[in-house]
C-alpha positions as CSV (number, residue, x, y, z in Angstrom):
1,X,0.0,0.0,0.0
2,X,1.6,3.5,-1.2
3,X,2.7,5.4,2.3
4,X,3.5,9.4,3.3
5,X,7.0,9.3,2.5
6,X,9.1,9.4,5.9
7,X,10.5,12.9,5.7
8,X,7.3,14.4,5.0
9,X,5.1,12.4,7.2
10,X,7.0,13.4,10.4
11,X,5.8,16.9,9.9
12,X,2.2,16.0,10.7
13,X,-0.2,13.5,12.2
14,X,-1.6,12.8,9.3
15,X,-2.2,9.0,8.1
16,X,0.7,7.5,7.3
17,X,-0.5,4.6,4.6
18,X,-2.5,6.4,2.0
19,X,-4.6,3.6,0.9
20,X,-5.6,1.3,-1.9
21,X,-7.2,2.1,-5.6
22,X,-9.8,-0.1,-6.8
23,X,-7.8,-1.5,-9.1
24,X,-5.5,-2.4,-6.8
25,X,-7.4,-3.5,-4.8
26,X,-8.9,-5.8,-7.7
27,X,-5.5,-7.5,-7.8
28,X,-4.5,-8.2,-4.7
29,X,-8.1,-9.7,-4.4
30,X,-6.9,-11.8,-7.4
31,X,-4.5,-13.6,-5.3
32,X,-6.6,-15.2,-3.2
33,X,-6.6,-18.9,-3.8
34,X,-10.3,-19.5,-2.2
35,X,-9.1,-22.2,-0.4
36,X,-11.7,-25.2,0.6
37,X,-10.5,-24.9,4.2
38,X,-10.2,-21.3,4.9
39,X,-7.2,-21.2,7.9
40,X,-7.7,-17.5,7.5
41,X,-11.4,-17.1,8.8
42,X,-9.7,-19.5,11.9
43,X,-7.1,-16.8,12.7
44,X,-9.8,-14.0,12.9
45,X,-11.3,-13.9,16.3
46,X,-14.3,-12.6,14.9
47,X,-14.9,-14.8,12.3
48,X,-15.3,-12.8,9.1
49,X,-16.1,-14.5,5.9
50,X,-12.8,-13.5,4.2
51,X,-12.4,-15.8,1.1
52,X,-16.4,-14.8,0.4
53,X,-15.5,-11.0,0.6
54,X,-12.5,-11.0,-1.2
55,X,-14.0,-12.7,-3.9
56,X,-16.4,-10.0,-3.6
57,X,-13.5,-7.3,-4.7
58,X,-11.9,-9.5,-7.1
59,X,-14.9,-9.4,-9.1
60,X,-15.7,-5.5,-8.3
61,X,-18.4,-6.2,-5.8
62,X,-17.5,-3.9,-3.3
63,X,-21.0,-3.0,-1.8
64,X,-21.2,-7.2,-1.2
65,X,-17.5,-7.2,0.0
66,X,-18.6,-4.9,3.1
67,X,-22.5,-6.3,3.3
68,X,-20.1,-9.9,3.9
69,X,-17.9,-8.1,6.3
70,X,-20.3,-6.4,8.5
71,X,-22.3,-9.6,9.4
72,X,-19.8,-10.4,11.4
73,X,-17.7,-7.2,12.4
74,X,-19.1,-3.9,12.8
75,X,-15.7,-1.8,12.8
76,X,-13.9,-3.1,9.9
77,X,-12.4,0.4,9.0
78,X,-10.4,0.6,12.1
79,X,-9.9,-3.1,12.6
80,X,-8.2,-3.0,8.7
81,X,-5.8,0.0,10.2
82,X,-4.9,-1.4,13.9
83,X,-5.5,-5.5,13.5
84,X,-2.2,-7.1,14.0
85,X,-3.1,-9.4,10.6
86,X,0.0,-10.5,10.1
87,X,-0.1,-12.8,13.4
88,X,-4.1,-13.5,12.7
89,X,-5.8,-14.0,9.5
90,X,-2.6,-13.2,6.9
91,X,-0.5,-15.2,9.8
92,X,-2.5,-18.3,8.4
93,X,-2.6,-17.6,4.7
94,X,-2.1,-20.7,2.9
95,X,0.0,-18.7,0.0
96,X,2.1,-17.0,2.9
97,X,3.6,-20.4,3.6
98,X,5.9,-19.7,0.4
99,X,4.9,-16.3,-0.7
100,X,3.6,-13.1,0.6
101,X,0.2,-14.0,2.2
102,X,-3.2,-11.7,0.8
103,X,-3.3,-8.1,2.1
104,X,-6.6,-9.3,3.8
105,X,-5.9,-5.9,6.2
106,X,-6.0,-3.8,3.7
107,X,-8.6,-5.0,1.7
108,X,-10.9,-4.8,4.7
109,X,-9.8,-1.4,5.1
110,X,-10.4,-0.3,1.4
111,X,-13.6,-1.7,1.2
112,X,-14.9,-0.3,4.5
113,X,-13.2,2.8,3.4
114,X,-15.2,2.8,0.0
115,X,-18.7,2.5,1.8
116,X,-18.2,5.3,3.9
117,X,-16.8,7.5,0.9
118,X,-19.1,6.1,-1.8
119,X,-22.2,4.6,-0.6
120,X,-22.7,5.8,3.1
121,X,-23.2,3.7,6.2
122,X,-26.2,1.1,5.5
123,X,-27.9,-0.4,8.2
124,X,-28.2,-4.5,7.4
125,X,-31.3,-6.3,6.1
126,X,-30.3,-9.0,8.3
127,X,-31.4,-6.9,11.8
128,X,-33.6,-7.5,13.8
129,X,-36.2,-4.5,15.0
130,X,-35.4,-2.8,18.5
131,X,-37.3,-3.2,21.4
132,X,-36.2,-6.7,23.3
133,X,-34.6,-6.5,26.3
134,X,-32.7,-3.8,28.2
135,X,-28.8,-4.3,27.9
136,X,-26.4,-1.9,29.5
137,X,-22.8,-2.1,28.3
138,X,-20.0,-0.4,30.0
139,X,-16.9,1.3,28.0
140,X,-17.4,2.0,24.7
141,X,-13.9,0.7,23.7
142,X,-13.7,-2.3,20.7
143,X,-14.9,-4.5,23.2
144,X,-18.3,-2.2,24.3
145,X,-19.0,-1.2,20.5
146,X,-18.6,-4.8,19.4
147,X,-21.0,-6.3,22.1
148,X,-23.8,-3.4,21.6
149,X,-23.8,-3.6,17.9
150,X,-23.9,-7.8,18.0
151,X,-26.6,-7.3,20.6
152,X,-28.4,-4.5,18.5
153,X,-28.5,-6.3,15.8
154,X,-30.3,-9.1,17.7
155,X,-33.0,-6.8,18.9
156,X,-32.4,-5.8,22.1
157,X,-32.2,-2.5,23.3
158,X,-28.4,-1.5,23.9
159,X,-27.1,1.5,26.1
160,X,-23.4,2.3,26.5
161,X,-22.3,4.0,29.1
162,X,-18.8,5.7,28.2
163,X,-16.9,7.5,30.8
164,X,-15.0,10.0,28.9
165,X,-16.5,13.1,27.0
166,X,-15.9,11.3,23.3
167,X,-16.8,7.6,22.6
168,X,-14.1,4.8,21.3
169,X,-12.5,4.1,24.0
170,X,-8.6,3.1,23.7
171,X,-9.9,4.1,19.9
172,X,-9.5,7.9,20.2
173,X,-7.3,8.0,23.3
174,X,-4.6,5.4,22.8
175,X,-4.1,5.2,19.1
176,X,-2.5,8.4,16.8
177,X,-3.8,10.0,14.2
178,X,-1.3,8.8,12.2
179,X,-1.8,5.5,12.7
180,X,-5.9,5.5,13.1
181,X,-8.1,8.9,12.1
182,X,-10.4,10.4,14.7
183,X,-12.9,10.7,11.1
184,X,-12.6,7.4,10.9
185,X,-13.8,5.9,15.2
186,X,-16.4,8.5,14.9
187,X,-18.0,7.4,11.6
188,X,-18.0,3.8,12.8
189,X,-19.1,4.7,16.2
190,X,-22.1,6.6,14.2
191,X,-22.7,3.5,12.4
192,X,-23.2,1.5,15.9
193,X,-25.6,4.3,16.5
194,X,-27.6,3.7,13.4
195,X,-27.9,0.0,14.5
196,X,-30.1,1.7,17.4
197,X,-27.5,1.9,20.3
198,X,-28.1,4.9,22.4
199,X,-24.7,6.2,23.8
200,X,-24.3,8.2,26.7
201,X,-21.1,9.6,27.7
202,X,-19.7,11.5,31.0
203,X,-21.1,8.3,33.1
204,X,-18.7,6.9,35.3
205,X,-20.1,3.3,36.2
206,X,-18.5,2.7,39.7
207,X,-19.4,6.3,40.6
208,X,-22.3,7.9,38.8
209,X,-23.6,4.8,38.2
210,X,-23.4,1.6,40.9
211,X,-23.7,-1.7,39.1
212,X,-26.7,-2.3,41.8
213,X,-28.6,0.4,39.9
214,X,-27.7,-0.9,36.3
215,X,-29.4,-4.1,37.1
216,X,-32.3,-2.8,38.4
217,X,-33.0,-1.5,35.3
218,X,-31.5,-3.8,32.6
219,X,-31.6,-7.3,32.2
220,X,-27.8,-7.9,31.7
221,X,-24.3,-6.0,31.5
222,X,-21.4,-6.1,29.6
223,X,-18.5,-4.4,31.2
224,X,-15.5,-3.3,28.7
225,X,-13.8,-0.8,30.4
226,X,-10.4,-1.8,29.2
227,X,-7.0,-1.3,30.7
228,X,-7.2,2.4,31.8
229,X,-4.8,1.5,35.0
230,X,-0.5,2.5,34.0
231,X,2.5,0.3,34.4
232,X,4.9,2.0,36.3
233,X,8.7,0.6,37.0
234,X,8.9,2.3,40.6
235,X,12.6,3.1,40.3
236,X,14.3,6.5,41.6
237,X,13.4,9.6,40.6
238,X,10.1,7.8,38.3
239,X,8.1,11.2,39.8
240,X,10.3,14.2,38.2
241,X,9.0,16.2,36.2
242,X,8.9,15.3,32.4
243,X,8.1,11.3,32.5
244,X,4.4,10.8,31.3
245,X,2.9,7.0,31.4
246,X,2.3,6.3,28.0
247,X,-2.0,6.3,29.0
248,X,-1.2,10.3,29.8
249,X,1.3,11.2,26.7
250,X,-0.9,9.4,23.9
251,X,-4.4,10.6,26.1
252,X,-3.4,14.2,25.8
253,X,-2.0,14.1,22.3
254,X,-5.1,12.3,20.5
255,X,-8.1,12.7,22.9
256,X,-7.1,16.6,24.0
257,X,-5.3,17.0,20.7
258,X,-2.7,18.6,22.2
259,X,-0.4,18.5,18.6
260,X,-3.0,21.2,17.4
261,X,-2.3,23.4,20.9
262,X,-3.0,26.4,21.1
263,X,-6.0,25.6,19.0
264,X,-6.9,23.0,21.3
265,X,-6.4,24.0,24.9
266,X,-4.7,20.9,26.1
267,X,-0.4,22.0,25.9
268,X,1.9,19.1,26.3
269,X,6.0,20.1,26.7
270,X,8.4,17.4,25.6
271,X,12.2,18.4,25.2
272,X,14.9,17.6,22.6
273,X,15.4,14.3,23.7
274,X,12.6,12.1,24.3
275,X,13.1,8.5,25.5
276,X,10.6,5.6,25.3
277,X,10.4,2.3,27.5
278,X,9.1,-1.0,26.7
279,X,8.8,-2.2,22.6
280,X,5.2,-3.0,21.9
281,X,2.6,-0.9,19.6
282,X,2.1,1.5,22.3
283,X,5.6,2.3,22.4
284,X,6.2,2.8,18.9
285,X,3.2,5.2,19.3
286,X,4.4,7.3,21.7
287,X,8.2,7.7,20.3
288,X,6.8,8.5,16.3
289,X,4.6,10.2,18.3
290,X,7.0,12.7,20.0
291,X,9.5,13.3,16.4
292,X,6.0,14.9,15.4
293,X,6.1,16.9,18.1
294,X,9.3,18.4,17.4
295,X,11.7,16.1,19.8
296,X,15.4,16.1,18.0
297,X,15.5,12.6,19.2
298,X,13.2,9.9,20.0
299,X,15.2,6.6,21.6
300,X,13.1,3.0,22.4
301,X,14.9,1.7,25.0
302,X,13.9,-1.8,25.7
303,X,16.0,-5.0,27.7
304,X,15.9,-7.3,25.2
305,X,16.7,-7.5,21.5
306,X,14.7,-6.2,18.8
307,X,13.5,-10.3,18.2
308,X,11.6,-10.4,21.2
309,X,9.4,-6.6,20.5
310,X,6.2,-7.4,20.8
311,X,5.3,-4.3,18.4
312,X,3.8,-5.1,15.0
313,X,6.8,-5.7,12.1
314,X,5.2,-3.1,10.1
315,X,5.0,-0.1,13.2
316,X,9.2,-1.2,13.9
317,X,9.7,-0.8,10.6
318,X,8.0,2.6,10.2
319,X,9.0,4.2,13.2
320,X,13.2,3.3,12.0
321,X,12.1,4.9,8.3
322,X,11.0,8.1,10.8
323,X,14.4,8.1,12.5
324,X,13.4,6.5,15.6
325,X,16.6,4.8,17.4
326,X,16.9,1.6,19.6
327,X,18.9,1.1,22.4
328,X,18.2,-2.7,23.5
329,X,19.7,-4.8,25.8
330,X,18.7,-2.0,28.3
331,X,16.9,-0.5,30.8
332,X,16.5,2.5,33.6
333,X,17.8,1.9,37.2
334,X,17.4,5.4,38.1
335,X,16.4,8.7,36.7
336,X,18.5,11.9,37.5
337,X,16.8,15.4,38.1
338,X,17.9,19.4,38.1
339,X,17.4,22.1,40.6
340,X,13.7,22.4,39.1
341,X,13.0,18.8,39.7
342,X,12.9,18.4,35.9
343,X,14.2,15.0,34.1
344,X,17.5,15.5,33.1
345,X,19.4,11.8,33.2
346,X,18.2,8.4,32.9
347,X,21.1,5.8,34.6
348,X,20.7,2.8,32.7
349,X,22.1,-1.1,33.0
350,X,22.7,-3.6,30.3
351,X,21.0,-6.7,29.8
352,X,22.2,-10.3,28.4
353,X,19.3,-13.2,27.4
354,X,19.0,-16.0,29.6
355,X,16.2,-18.7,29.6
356,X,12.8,-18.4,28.0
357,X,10.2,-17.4,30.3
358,X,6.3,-18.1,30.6
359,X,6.1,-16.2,27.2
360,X,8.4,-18.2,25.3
361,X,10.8,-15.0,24.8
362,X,14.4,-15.1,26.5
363,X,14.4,-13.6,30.0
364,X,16.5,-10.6,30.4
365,X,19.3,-11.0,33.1
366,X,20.5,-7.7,34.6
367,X,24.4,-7.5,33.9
368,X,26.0,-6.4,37.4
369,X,28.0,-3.1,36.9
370,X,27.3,-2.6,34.0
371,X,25.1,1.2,34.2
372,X,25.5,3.9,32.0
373,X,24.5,7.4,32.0
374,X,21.9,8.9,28.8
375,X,20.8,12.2,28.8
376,X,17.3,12.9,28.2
377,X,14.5,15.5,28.9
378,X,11.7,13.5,28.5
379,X,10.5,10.2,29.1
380,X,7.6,8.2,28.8
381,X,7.0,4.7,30.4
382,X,5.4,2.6,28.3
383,X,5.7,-0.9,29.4
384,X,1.8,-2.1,29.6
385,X,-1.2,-1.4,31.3
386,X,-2.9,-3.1,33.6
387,X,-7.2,-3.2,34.3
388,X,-9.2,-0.5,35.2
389,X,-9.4,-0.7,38.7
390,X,-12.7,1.6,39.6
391,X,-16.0,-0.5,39.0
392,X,-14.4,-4.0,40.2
393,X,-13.4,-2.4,43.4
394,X,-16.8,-0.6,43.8
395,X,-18.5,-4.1,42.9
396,X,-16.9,-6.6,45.5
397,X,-19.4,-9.5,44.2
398,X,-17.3,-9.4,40.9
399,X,-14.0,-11.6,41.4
400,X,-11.1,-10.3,39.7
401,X,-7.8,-12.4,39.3
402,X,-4.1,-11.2,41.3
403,X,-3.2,-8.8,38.9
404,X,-7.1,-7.0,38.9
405,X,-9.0,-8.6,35.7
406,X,-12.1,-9.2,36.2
407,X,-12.1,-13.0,36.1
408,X,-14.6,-14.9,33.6
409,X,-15.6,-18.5,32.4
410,X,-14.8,-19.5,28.6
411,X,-18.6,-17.3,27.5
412,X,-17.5,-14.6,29.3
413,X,-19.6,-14.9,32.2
414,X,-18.7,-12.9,35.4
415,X,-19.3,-13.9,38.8
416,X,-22.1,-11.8,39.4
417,X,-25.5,-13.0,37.7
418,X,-26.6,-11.3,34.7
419,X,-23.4,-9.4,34.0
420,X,-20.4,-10.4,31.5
421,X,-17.2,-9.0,30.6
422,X,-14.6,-8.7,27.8
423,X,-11.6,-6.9,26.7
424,X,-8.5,-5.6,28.2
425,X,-10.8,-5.6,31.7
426,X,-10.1,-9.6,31.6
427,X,-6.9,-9.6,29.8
428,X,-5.2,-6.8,31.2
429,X,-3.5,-5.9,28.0
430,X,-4.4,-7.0,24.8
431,X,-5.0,-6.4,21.3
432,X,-8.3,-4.2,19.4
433,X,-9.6,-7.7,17.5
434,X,-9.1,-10.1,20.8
435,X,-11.2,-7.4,22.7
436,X,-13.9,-7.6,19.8
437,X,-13.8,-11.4,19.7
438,X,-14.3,-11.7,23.4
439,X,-17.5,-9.2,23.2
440,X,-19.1,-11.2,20.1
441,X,-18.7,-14.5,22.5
442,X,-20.4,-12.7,25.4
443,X,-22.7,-11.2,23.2
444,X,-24.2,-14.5,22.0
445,X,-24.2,-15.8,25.8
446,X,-26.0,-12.7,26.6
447,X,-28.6,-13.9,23.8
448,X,-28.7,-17.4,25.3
449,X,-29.3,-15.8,28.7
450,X,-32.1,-13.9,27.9
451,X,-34.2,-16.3,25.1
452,X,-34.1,-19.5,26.8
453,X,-37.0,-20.6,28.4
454,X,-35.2,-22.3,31.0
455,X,-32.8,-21.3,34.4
456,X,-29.2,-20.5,33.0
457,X,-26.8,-22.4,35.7
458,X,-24.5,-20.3,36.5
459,X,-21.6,-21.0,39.1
């Protein structure tokens, strides 16, 4: 897919891949080999019909393409930007086993995008009218937007409760312009609307809201309120000023638009140097991220080697064309303040890979004496997230696990009767498509719950 050149994309936030053609997308389509066992549909926690839509662009059909797609996944514009593909659907391509697997991301993407440019958001024949039911659904993250539209289109009557001023979720908050258009999570989110989802936002369930009172007056709850809660490494000098968590860097940059400041009125100050820890997406957000700011520098600094990132091939290799640098084998000890209390110095100590650990990556082993000194002004932590914390601690009925998720059984029941979960709330940090599979399987135990005629056991 043609791309922003590097030099000119890191003077602005605009998108950095530019998109297909229709005649391209015609012949990458054309590659498909319409296999008989589809490995592909297996790899995509939602379960689209991929060889049936792409057959759908080969031919041209690209009104069918995205009437195929959208029985099965109501978000495929942003989930053809931010999927990690190549480890789901492409990752089990049959041609990829000796050539380059279908762009199956970025046909979604240009089909979804064609809709919303040519033909405008359609509601489906296939959906049932409103008026079941009651069903409250908390976040309106991938996880809440996937169960209220699968629940919408059932029939019942869906309300999402979002606690932030603009709905998406990690969508709008987490993710850069660059990488995933505001345009774009607001024109799907109005498309969950059309499906008869009432959203309001500015309710905080835990606070304005008890879950006591949400089942008084609906019939179940889905709780997606993602992983709001930062990772911090609790080391020396982590409170000076100038280190952001990753959740308040990316928050105020993309939710408060703080890159269009002063015509926003959200300012965020980063220095000449900006270091990054940890090597997933959210980290290669957050150090592209601060070049477009202005930063002379942006450094990843992770402890082990660039094999074990857990970042997307595709963001590594952007955010190198851009200029970002890796230091691995590394990691802060200690950060060093001025006068001000202003970051000014971040000690850091070498690393050398032992054994694998529970992951199956190599476990870093500190290398004694080994620190060195790198001079920064601004750094942001960006080594995971874990659960929101707020409505599990206001609702002691639900049980959560050691590390806060909210625990569930394989159809995403919670402990409490009547109320399910999914997302990043039960994973702690996951990806936008495993949040969305997780609310489709609730969703159709939700359904189950509520239309059979007989007591659901619950444990």
């Amino acid at each position: 897919m043609p791309e922003q050149p590097p030099e000119q994309r890191i003077k602005n936030f605009d998108e950095v891949p530019l998109g297909y053609t229709p005649e391209m997308a015609m012949e990458e389509a054309s590659r498909c080999l319409q296999c008989k066992n589809p490995t592909c549909v297996q790899g995509c926690p939602v379960r689209v019909n991929i060889p049936a839509f792409i057959a759908a662009i080969r031919k041209g059909k690209f009104e069918e393409a995205i009437d195929i797609i959208k029985q099965t996944n109501a978000l495929p514009a942003i989930c053809g930007r931010v999927c990690p593909y190549e480890n789901q659907c492409e990752g089990a391509c049959i041609l990829g086993k000796k050539y380059e697997p279908v762009g199956i991301g970025f046909l979604e993407r240009f089909v979804a995008d064609y809709e919303r440019e040519h033909l405008g958001f359609r509601v489906p024949s296939s959906i049932r009218e409103p008026g079941g039911d009651a069903i409250a659904v908390v976040g309106s993250g991938p996880a809440g937007l996937t169960a209220a539209s699968s629940l919408a289109m059932m029939g019942y009557s869906v309300t999402v409760f979002e606690a932030l001023h603009e709905p998406g979720g990690v969508l709008v908050y987490g993710i850069p312009e660059f990488r995933l258009p505001k345009r774009i999570v607001k024109a799907e989110v109005d498309y969950v609307r059309k499906l008869g989802v009432e959203i309001k936002t500015d309710v905080v369930v835990g606070l304005t809201l008890t879950m006591d009172e949400l089942l008084k007056e609906f019939k179940a709850v889905f709780i997606g309120t993602g992983a709001g809660l930062p990772n911090f490494m609790n080391i020396p000098g982590e409170s000076l000023n100038g280190i952001f968590s990753a959740n308040e860097f990316l928050t105020r940059v993309n939710l408060m638009r703080a890159y269009k400041f002063p015509e926003y009125d959200t300012p965020i100050k980063i220095g000449r140097t900006v270091a990054t820890i940890g090597a997933g997406n959210v980290s290669m957000d957050c150090a592209r991220t601060a070049l477009r700011l202005g930063a002379a520098r942006s450094i990843i600094v992770y402890r082990r080697t660039e094999q074990e990132m857990p970042a997307r091939k595709e963001e590594i290799k952007r955010a190198k064309e851009e200029g970002v640098e890796f230091v691995t084998l590394a990691a802060p000890v200690k950060y060093v303040g001025d006068e001000r209390g202003w970051v000014r110095q971040m000690i850091c100590t070498r690393f050398r890979l032992g054994e694998p650990d529970e992951s199956g990556r190599r476990r870093p082993v500190r290398i004694e004496g080994s620190e060195f000194p790198m001079e920064v002004d601004t750094v942001v932590v960006a080594i995971g997230q874990s659960p929101n914390p707020l409505l599990p601690k206001k609702t002691p009925q639900l049980k959560t696990s050691e590390w806060g998720c909210v625990t569930v059984d394989q159809e995403g029941r919670t402990s409490l009767r009547g109320v399910w979960a999914g997302g990043d709330i039960i994973r702690g940090d996951g990806t936008v498509i495993l949040a969305m599979g997780d609310a489709k399987i609730a969703a159709s135990s939700i359904h189950r719950y509520l239309s059979s005629p007989y007591p659901w056991p619950y444990h």
